[in-house]
Structure formats: C-alpha cells, structure tokens
N, C-alpha and C positions, 0 to 999 in steps of 0.2 A: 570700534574695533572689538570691545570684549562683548558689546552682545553678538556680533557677528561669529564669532568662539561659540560663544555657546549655543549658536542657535544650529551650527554646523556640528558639536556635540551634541546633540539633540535628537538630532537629524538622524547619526552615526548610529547613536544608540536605536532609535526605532526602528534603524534600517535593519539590524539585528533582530530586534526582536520579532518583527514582522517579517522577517523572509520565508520565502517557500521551502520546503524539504529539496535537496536533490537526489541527484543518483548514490552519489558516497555514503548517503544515509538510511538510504533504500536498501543496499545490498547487503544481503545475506541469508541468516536464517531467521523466519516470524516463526512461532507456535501458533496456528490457529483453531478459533472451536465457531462451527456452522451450527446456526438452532434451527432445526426444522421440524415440522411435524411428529416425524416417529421418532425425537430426542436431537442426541447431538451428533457431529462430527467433526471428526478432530486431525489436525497433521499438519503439512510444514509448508508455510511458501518459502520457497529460496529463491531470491533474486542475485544475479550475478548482472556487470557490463560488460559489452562483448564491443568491442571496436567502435567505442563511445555510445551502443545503445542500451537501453535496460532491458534485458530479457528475463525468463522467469520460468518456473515448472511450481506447479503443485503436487505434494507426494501427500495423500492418505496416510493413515495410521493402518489402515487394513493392505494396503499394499499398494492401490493408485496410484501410477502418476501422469500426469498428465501437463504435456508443455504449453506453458501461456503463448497464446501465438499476439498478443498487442499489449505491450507496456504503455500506459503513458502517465508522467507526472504533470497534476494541473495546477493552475491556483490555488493558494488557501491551502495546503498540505494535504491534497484529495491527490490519491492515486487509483490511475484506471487499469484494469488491466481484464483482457479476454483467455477463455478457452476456449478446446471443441472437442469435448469427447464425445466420440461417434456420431450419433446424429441429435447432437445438442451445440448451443453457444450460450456458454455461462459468461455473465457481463458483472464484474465485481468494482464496486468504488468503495477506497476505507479512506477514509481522515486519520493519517498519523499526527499523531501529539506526542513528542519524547520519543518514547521506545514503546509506545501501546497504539494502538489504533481499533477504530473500532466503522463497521458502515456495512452495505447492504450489496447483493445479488440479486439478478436472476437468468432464469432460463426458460425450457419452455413450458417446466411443470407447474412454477410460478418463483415469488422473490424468497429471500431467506436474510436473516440477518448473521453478522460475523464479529468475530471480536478477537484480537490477538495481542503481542507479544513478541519483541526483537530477543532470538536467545544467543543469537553469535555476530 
C-alpha cells in the first residue's frame, strides 16, 4: 500500500511538472524582438480567448497590427500561430518556458528568429 502512495505521488508530481502550457497561460501581453537581416523588430503579441478559442493580434512598435488568423497550442509547450499581412503568411512557432519564450518564423521572403517575454 505505501509504495502504491508513492508511486501515485510520483506520478502527481511529474504530471506537474510535465504538462503542456494552456490557453490561461498564453493570454495576454508578450514583448517581443524579430532578428532579421536589416536588425531588429520589436512589439507586442497579445493573445486573448474568445468563446474557448485562442486568438491573437500582433501590434509593431512602428504602428502594425496585424490579426493572427490561427492559434494553435501544441505538445512540449510549442505554440503555433498564423498571419497574413497583404500578400504574405508569416508561420511562427515559439517554446514558451515560464514567462519567456523563444522559436522561429517564416514567410515568403524567408525564416527569422524571435525571442520574447510575458509583460501582463
């Protein structure tokens, strides 16, 4: 009986420590900075849930915004998520860890990497 205890404490705790991200932890405001070519760029993802799904916009620092038209959270604390400004589709995946995350882009000029920060 008592290894049975602890093998279901065991269990508990890794199930903790291994779970995926959800939406509750997704939503808000990131800081983020794009390294490309001609330097950096920098602004804000904000995700919000709308009638249990995750949606999202990207606002530039220079004034863009642009609304994610696909959220999706995956395995392993890898979030998907689409744009489409004008006649582009930017395709971004970041690994959140805590409140940072960090992963990669692209589109059709080519890929970029990203790196952010939960501010709210």
């Amino acid at each position: 009986m008592k290894k049975l205890l602890v093998l279901l404490f065991v269990l508990g705790i890794s199930t903790q420590l291994f779970a995926d991200i959800s939406a509750k932890q997704v939503v808000g405001k990131w800081k983020y900075t794009v390294v490309v070519d001609g330097g950096e760029m920098t602004g804000i993802l904000k995700f919000v849930e709308k009638e249990g799904k995750l949606t999202g916009e990207v606002i530039s620092d220079d004034g863009g915004m642009f609304q994610m038209t696909k959220v999706e959270i995956k395995e392993g604390n890898i979030l998907y998520f689409e744009l489409k400004p004008e006649y582009d589709v930017i395709k971004v995946t970041i690994k959140i860890e805590g409140k940072k995350f960090k992963g990669s882009g692209s589109t059709y000029d080519g890929d970029f990497s990203l790196t952010g920060e939960k501010v709210e």
